[in-house]
C-alpha positions, 0 to 999 in steps of 0.5 A: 930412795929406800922404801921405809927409809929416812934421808939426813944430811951429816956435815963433817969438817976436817976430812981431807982424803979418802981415808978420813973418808972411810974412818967418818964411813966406819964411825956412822955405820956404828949407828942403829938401822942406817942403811947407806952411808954417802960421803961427798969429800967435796962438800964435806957431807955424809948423807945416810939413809937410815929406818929413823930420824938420826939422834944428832947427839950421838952422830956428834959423838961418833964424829968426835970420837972419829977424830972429826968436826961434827958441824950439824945435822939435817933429817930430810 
């Protein structure tokens, strides 16, 4: 784990390649201090590290405006 960083777990529904894969990348990484973004087509998830807790409002919104399902939000 990144040193000052905070681990959330992003559920995505609606991905279906790599492509969907890079446009749900692309969308998060609009988000202030994210670090790293993860995606795991598989488990439909996105797992970011970011210098804060990550707003599950405006996640859903990018999400959304993306073309995807945004299906919750968990800050580890």
């Amino acid at each position: 784990m990144l040193f000052g960083s905070v681990k959330s777990v992003v559920k995505v529904e609606g991905m279906m390649c790599e492509h969907c894969v890079a446009h749900v990348r692309e969308a998060l990484s609009k988000l202030p201090g994210v670090k790293s973004i993860d995606i795991s087509l598989q488990d439909k998830t996105a797992t970011v590290k970011s210098k804060k807790p990550l707003d599950a409002n405006q996640v859903k919104a990018l999400i959304e405006e993306a073309g995807y399902k945004f299906e919750g939000l968990e800050n580890l």
